[in-house]
N, CA, C and O atoms as CSV, one atom per row, in Angstrom:
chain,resi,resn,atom,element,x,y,z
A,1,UNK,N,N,120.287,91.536,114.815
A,1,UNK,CA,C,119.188,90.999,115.571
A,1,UNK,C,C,119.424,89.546,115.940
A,1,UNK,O,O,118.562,88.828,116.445
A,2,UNK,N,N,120.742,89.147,115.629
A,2,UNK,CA,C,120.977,87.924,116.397
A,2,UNK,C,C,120.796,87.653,117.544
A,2,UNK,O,O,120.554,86.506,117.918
A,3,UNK,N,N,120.867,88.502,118.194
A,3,UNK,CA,C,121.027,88.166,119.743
A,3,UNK,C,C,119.974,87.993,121.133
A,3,UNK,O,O,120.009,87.887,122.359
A,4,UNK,N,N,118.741,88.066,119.618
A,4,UNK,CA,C,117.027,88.313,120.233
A,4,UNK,C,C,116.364,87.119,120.541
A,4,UNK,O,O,116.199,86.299,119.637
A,5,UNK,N,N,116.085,86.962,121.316
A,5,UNK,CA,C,115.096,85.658,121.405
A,5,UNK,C,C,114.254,85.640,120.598
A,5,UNK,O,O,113.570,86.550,120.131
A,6,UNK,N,N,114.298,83.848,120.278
A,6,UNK,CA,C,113.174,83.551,119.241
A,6,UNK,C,C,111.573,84.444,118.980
A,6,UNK,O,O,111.065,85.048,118.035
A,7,UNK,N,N,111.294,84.213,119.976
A,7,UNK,CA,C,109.635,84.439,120.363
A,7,UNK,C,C,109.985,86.312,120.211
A,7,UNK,O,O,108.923,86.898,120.007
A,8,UNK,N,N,111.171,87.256,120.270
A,8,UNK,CA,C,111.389,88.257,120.121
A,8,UNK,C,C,111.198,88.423,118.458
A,8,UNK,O,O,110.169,88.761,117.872
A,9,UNK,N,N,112.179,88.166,118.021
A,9,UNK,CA,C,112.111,87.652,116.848
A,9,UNK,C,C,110.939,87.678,115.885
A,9,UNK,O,O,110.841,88.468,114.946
A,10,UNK,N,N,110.059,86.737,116.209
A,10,UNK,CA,C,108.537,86.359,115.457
A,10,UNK,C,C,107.707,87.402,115.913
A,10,UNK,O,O,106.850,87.712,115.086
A,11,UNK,N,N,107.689,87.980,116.860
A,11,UNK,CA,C,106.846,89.128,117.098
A,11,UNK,C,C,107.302,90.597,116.422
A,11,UNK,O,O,106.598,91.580,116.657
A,12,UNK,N,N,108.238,90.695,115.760
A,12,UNK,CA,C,109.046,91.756,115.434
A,12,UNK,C,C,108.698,91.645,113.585
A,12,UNK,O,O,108.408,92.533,112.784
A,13,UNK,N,N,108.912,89.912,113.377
A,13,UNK,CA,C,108.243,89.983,111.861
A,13,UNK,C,C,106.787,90.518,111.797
A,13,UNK,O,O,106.342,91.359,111.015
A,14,UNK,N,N,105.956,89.665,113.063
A,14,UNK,CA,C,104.754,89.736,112.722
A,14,UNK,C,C,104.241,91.548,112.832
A,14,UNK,O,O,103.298,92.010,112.191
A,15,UNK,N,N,105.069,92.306,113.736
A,15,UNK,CA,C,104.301,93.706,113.536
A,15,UNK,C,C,104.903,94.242,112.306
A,15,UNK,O,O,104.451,95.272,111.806
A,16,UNK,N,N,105.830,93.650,111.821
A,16,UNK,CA,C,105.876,94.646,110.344
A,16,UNK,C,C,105.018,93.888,109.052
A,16,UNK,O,O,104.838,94.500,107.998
A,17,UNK,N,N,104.518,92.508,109.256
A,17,UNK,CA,C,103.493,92.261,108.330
A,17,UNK,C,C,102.218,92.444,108.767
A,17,UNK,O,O,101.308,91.944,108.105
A,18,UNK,N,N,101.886,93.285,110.110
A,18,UNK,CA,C,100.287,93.626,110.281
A,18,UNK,C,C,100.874,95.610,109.403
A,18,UNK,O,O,100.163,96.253,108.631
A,19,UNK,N,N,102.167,95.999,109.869
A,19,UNK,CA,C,101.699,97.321,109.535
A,19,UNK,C,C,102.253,97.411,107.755
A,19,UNK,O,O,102.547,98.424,107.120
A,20,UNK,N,N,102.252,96.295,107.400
A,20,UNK,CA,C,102.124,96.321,105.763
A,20,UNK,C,C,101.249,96.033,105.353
A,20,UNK,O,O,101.082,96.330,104.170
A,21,UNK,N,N,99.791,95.027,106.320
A,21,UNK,CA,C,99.145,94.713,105.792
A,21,UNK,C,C,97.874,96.070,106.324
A,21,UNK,O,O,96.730,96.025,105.870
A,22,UNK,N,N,98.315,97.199,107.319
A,22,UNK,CA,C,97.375,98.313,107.850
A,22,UNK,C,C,97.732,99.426,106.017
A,22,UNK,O,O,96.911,99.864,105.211
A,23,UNK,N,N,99.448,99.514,106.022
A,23,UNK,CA,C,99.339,100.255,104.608
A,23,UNK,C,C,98.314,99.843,103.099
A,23,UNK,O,O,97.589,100.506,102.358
A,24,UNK,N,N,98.671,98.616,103.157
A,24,UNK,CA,C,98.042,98.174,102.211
A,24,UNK,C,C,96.238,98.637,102.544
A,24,UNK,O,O,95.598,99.285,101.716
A,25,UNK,N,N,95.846,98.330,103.414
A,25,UNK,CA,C,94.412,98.787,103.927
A,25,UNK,C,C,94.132,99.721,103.555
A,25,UNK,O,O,93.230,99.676,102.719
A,26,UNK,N,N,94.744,101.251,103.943
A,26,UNK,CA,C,94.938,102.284,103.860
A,26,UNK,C,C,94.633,102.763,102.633
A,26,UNK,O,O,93.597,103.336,102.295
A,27,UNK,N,N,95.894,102.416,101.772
A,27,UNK,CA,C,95.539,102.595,100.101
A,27,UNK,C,C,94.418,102.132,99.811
A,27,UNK,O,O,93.693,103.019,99.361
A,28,UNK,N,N,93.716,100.694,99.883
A,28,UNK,CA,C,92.512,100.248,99.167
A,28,UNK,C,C,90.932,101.310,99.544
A,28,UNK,O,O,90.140,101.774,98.724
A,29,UNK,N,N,90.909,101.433,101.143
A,29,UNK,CA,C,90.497,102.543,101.749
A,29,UNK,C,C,90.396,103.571,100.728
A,29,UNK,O,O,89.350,103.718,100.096
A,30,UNK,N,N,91.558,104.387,100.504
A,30,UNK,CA,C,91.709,105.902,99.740
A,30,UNK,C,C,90.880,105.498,98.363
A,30,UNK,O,O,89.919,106.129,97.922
A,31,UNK,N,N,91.480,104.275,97.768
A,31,UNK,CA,C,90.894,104.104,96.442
A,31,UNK,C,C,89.304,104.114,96.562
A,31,UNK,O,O,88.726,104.855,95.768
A,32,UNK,N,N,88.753,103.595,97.196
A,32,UNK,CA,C,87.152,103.056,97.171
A,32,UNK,C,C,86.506,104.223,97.511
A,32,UNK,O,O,85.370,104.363,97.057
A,33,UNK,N,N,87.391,105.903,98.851
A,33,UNK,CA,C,86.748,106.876,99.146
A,33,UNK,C,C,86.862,107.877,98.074
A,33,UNK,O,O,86.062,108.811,98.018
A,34,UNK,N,N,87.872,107.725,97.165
A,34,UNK,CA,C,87.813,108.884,96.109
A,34,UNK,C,C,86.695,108.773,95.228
A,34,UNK,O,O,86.116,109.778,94.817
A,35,UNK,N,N,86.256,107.277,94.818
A,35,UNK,CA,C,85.219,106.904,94.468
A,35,UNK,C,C,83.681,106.962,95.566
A,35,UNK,O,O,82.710,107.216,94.853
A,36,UNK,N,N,83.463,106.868,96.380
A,36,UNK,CA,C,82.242,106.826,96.804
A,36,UNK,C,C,82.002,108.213,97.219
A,36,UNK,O,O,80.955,108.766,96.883
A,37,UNK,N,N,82.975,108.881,97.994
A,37,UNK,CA,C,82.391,110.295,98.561
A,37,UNK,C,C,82.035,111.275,97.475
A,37,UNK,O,O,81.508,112.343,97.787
A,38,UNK,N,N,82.306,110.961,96.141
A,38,UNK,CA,C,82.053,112.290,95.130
A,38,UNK,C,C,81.023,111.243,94.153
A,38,UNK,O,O,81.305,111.468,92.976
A,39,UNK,N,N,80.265,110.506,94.226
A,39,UNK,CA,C,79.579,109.343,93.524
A,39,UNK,C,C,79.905,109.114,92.386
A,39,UNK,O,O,79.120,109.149,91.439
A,40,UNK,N,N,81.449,108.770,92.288
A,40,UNK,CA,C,81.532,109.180,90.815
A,40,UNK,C,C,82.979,107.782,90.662
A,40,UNK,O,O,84.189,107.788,90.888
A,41,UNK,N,N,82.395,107.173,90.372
A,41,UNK,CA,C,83.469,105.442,90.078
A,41,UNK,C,C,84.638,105.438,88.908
A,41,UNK,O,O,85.548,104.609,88.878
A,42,UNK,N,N,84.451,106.539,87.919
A,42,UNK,CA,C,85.425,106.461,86.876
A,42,UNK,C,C,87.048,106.234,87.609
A,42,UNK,O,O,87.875,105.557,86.998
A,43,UNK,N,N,87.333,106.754,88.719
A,43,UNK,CA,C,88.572,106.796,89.230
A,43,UNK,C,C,88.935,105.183,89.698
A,43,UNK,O,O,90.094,104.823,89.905
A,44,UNK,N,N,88.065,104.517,89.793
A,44,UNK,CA,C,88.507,102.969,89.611
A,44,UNK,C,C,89.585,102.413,88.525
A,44,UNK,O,O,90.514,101.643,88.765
A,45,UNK,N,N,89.227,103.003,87.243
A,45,UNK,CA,C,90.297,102.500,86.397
A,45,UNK,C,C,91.626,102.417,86.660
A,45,UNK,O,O,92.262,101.598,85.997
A,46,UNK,N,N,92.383,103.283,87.735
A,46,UNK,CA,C,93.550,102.848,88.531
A,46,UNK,C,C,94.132,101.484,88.695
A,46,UNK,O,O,95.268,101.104,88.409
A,47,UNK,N,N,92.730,100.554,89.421
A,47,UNK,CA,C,92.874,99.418,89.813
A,47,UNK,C,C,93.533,98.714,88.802
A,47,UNK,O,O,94.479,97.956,89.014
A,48,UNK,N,N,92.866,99.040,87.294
A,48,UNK,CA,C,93.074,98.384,86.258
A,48,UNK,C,C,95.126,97.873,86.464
A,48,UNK,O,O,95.645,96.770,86.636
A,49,UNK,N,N,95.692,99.155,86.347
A,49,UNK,CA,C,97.428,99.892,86.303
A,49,UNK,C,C,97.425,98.934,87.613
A,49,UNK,O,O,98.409,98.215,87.440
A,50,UNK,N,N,96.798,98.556,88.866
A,50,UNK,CA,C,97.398,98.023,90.143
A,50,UNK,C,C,97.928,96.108,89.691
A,50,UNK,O,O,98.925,95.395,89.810
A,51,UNK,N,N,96.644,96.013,89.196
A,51,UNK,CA,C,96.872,94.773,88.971
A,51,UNK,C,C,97.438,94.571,87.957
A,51,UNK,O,O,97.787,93.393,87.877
A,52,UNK,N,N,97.788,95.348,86.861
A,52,UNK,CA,C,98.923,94.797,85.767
A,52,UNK,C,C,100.460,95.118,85.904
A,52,UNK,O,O,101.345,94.554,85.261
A,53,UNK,N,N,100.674,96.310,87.030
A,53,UNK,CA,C,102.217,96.485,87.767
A,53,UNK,C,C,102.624,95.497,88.133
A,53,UNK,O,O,103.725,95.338,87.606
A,54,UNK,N,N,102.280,94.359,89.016
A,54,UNK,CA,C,103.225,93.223,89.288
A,54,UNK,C,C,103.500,92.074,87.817
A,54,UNK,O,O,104.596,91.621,87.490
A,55,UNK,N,N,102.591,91.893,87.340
A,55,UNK,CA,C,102.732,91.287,86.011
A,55,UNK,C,C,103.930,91.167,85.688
A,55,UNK,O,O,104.692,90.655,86.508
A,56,UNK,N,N,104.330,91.516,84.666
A,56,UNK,CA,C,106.110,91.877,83.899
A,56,UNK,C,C,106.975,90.966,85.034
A,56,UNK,O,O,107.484,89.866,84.820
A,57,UNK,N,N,106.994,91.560,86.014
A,57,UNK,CA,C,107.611,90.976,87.405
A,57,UNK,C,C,107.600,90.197,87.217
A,57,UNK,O,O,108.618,89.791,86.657
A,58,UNK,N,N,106.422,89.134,87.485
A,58,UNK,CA,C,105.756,87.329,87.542
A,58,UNK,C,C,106.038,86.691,86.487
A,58,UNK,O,O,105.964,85.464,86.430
A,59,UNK,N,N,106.343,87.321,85.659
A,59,UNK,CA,C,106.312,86.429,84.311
A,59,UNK,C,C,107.980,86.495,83.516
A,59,UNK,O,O,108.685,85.539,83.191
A,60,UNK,N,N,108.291,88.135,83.351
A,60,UNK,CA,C,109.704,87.626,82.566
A,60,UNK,C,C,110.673,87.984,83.982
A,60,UNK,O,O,111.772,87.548,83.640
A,61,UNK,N,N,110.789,88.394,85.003
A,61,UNK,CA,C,111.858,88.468,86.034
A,61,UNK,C,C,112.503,87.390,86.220
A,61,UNK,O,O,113.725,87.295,86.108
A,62,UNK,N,N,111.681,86.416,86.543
A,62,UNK,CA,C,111.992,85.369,86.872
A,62,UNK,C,C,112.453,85.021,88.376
A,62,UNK,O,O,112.047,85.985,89.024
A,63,UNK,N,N,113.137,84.077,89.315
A,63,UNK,CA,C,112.972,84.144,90.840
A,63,UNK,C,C,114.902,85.201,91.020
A,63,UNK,O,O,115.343,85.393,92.153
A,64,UNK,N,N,115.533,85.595,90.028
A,64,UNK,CA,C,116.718,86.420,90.496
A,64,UNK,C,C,115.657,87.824,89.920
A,64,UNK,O,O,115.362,87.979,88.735
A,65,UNK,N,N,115.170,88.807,91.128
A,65,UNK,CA,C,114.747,89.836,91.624
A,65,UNK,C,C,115.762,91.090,91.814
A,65,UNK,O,O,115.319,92.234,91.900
A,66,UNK,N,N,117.499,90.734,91.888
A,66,UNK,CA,C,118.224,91.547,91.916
A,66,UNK,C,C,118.449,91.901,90.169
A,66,UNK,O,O,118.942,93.029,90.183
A,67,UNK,N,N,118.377,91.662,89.373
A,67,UNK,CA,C,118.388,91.881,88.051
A,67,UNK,C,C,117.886,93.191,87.546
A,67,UNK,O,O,118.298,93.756,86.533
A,68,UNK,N,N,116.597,93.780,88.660
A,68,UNK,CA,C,115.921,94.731,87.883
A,68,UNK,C,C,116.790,95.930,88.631
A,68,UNK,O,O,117.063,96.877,87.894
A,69,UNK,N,N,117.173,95.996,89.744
A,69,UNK,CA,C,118.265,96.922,90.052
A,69,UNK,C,C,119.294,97.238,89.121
A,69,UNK,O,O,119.422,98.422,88.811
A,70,UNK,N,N,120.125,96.301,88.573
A,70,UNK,CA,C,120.931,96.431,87.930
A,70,UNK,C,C,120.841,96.604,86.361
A,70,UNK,O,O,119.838,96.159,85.803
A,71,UNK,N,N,121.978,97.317,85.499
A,71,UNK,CA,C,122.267,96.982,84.271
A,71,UNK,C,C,122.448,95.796,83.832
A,71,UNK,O,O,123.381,95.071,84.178
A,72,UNK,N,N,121.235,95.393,82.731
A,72,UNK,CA,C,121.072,94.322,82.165
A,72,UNK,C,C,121.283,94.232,80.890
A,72,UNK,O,O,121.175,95.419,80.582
A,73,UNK,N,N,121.492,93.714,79.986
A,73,UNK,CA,C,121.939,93.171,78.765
A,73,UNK,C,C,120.560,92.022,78.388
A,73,UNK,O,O,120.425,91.656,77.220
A,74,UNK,N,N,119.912,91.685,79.114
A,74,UNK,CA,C,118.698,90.357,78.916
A,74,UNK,C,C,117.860,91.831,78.379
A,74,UNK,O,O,117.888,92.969,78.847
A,75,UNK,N,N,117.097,91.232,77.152
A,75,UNK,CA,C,116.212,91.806,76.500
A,75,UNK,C,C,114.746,91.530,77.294
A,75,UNK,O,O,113.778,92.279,77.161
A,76,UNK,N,N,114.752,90.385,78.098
A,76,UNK,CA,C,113.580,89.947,79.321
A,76,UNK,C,C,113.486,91.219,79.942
A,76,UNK,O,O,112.667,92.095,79.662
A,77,UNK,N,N,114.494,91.270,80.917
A,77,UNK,CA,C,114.819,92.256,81.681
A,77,UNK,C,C,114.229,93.635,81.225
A,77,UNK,O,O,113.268,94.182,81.765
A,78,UNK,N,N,115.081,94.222,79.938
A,78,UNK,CA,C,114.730,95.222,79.753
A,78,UNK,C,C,113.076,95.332,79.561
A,78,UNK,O,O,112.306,95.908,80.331
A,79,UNK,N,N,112.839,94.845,78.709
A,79,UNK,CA,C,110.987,94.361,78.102
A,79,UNK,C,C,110.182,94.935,79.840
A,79,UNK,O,O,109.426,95.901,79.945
A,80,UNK,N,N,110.697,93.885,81.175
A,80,UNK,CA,C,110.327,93.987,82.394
A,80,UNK,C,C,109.901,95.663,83.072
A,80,UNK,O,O,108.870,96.220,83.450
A,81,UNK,N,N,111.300,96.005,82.954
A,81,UNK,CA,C,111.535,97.271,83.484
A,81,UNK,C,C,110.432,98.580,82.518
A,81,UNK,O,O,109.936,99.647,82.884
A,82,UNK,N,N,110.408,97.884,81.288
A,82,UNK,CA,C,109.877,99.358,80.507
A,82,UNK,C,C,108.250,98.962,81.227
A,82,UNK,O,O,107.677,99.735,81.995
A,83,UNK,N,N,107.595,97.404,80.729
A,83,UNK,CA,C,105.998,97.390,81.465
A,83,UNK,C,C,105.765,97.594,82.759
A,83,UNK,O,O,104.563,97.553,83.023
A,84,UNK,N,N,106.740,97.878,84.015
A,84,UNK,CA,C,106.330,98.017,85.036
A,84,UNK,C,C,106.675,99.560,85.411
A,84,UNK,O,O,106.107,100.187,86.305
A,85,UNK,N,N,107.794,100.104,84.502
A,85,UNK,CA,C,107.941,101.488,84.238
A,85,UNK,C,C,106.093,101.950,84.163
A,85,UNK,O,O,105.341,102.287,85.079
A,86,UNK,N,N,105.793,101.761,82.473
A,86,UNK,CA,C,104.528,102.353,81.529
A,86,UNK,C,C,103.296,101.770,83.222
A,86,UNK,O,O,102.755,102.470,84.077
A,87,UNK,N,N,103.307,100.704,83.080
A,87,UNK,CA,C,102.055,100.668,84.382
A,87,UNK,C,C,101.993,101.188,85.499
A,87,UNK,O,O,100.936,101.259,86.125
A,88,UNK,N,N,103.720,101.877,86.162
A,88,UNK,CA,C,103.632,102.860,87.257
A,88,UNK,C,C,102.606,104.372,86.830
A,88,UNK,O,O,101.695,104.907,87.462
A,89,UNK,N,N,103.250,104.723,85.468
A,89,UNK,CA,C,103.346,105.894,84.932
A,89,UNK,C,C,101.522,106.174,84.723
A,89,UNK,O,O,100.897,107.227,84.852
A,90,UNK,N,N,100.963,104.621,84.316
A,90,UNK,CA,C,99.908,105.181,83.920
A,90,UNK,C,C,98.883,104.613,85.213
A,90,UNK,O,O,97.723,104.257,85.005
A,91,UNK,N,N,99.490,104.600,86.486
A,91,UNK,CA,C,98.678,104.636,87.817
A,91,UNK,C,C,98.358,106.131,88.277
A,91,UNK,O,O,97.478,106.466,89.070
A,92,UNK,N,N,99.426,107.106,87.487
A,92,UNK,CA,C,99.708,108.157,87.996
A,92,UNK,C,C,98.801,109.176,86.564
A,92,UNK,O,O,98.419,110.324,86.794
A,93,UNK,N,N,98.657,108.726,85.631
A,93,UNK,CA,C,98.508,109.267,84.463
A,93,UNK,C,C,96.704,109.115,84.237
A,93,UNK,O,O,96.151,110.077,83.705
A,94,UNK,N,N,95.949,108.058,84.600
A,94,UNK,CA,C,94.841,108.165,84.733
A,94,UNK,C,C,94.039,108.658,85.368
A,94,UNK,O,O,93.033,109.113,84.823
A,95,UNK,N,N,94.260,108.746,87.050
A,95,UNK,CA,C,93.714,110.195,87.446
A,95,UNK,C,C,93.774,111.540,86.753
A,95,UNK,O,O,92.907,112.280,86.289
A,96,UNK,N,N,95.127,111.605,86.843
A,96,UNK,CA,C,95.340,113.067,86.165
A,96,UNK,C,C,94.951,113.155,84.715
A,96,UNK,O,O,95.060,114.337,84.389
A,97,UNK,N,N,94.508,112.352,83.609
A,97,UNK,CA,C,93.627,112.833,82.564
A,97,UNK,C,C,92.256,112.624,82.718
A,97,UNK,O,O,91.413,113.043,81.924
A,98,UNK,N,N,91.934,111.752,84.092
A,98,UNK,CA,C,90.512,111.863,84.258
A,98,UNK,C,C,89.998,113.255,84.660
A,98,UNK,O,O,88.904,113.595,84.209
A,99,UNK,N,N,90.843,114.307,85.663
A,99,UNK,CA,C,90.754,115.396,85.850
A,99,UNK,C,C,90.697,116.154,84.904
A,99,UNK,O,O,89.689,116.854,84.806
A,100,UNK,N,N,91.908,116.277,83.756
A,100,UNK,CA,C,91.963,117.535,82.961
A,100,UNK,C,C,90.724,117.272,82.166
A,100,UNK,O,O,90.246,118.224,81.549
A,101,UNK,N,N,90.073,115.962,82.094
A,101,UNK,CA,C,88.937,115.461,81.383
A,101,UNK,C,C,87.552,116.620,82.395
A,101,UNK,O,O,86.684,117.378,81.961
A,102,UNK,N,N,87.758,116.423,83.133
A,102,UNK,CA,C,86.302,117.026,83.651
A,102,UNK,C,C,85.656,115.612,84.615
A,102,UNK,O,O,84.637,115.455,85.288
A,103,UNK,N,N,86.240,115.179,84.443
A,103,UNK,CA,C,85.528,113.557,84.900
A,103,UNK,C,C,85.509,113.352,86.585
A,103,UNK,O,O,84.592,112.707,87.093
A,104,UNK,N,N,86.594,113.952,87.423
A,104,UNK,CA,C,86.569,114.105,88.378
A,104,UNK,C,C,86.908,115.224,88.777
A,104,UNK,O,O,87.397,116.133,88.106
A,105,UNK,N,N,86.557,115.201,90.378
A,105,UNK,CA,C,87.344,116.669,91.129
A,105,UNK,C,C,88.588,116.625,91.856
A,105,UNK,O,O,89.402,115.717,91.696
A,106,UNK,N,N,88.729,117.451,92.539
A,106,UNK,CA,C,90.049,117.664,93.240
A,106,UNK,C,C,90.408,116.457,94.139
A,106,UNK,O,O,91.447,115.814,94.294
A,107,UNK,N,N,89.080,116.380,94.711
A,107,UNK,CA,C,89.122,115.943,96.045
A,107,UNK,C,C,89.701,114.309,95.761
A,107,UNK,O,O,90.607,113.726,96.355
A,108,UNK,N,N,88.713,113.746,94.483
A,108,UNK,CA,C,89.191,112.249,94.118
A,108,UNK,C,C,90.534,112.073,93.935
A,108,UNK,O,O,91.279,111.285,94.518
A,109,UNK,N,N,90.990,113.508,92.391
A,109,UNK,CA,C,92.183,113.258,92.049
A,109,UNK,C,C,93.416,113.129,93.580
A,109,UNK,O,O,94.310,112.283,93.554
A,110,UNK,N,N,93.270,113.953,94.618
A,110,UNK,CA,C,93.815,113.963,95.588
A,110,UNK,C,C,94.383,112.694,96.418
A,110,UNK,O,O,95.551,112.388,96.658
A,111,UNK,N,N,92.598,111.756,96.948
A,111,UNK,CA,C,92.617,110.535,97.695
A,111,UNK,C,C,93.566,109.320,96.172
A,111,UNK,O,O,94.182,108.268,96.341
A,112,UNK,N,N,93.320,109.989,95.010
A,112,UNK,CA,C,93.309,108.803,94.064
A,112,UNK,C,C,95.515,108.754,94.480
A,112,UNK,O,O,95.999,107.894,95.216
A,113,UNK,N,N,96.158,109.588,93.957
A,113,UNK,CA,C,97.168,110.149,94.009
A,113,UNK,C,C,97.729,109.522,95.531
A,113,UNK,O,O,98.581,108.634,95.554
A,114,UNK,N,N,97.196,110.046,96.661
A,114,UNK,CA,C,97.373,109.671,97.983
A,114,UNK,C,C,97.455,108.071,98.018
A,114,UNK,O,O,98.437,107.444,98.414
A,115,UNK,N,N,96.355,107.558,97.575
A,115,UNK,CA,C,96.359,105.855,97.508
A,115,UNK,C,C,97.485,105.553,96.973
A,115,UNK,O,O,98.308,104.995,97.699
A,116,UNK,N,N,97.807,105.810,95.683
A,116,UNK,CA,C,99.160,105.529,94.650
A,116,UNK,C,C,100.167,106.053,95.507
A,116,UNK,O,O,101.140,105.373,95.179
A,117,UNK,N,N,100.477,106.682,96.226
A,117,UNK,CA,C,102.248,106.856,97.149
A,117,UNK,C,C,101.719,105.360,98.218
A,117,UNK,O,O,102.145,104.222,98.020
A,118,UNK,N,N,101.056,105.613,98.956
A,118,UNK,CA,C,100.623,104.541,100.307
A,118,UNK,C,C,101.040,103.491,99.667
A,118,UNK,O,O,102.067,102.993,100.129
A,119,UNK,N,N,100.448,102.840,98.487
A,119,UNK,CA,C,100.767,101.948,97.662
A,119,UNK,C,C,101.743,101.566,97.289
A,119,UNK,O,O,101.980,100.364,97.410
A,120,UNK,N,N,102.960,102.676,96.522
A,120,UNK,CA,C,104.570,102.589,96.718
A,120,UNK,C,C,105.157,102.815,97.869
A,120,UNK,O,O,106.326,102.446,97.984
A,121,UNK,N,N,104.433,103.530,99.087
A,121,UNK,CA,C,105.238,102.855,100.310
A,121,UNK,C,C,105.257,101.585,101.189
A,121,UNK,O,O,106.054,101.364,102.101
A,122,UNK,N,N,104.209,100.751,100.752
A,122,UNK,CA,C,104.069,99.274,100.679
A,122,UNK,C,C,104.871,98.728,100.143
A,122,UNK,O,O,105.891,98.453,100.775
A,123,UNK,N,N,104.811,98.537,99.461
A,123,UNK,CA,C,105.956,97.812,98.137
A,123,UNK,C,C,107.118,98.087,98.604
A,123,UNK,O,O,107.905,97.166,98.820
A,124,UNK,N,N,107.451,99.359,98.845
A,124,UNK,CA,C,109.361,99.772,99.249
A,124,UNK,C,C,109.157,99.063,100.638
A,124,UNK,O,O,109.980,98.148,100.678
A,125,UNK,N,N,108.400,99.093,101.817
A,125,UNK,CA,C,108.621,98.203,102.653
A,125,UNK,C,C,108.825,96.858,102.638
A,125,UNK,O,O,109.680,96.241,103.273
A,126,UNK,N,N,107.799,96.315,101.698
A,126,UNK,CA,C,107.761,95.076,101.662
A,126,UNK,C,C,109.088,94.553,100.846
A,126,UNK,O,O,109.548,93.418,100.972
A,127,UNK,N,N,109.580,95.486,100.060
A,127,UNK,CA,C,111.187,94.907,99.680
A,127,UNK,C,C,112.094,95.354,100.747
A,127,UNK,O,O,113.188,94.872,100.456
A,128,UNK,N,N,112.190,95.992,101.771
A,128,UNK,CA,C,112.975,96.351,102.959
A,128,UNK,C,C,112.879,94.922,103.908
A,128,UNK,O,O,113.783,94.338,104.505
A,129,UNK,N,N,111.827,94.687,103.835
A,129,UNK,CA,C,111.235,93.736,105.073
A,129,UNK,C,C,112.123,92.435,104.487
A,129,UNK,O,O,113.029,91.868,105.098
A,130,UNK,N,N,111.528,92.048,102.880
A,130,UNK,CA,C,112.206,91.081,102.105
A,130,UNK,C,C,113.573,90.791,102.240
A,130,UNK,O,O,114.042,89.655,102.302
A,131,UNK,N,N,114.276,91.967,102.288
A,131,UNK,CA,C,115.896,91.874,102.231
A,131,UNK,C,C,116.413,91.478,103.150
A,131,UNK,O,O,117.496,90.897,103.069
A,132,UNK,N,N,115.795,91.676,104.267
A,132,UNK,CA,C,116.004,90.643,106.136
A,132,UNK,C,C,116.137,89.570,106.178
A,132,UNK,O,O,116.971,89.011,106.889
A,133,UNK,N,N,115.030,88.792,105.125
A,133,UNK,CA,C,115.238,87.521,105.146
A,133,UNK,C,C,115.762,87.075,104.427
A,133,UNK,O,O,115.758,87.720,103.379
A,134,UNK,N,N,116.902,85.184,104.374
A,134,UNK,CA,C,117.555,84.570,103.217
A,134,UNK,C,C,116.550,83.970,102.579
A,134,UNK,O,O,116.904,83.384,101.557
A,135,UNK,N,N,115.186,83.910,102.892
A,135,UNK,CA,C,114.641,82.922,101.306
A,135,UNK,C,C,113.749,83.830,100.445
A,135,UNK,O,O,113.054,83.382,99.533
A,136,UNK,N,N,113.802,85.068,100.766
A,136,UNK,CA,C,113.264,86.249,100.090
A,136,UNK,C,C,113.481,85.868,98.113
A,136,UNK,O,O,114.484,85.401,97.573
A,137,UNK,N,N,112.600,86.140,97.672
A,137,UNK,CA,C,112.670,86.566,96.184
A,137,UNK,C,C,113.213,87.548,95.594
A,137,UNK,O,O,113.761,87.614,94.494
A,138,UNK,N,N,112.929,88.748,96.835
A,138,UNK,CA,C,113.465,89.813,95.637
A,138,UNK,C,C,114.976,90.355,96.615
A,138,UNK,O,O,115.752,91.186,96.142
């Protein structure tokens, strides 16, 4: 994409940070309808797993982001990978025992599940998008 004009250029970042910021929409959307259309809020606890997944990241990663790709020997590292492992697992794990619970229906567990991919296809973009640029973090 060298060969694009500037003003080409900035318009090309800016539609892939409106349609990361339409995914991101999307998911928060799914989350709030699995909850309101069946009146039933327990499926919020998700949020809980959303906001403690980047954590581990922020704190022991540190600003070299290529580390978690790779085989590591840093006990940081590893520590990293297992809490953002356990907080994927249990984005995916709280719907589904809120269900076998009785606590919700199909329809939530469904939108809840649906939100959680939209959600990891954010993230995999937003590290695609990241890797374009040199002052990227990760």
């Amino acid at each position: 994409m060298a060969d694009l004009p500037g003003y080409m250029h900035a318009c090309l970042q800016t539609g892939k940070l409106a349609s990361l910021a339409i995914l991101v929409s999307a998911g928060i959307v799914l989350q709030i309808l699995a909850c309101a259309l069946y009146n039933n809020w327990w499926p919020m606890l998700t949020v809980i797993m959303y906001v403690l997944l980047p954590m581990p990241l922020l704190f022991f990663a540190g600003s070299n982001g290529s580390s978690l790709t790779t085989e590591s020997d840093n006990s940081w590292v590893n520590a990293t990978k297992f809490l953002t492992g356990a907080s994927a697992v249990g984005s995916i794990a709280i719907p589904a025992i809120l269900k076998h619970a009785g606590v919700i229906g199909w329809g939530a567990l469904a939108m809840e599940l649906s939100s959680f991919f939209i959600f990891v296809l954010a993230i995999m973009c937003y590290i695609r998008m990241g890797a374009d640029d040199d002052y990227s973090v990760l």
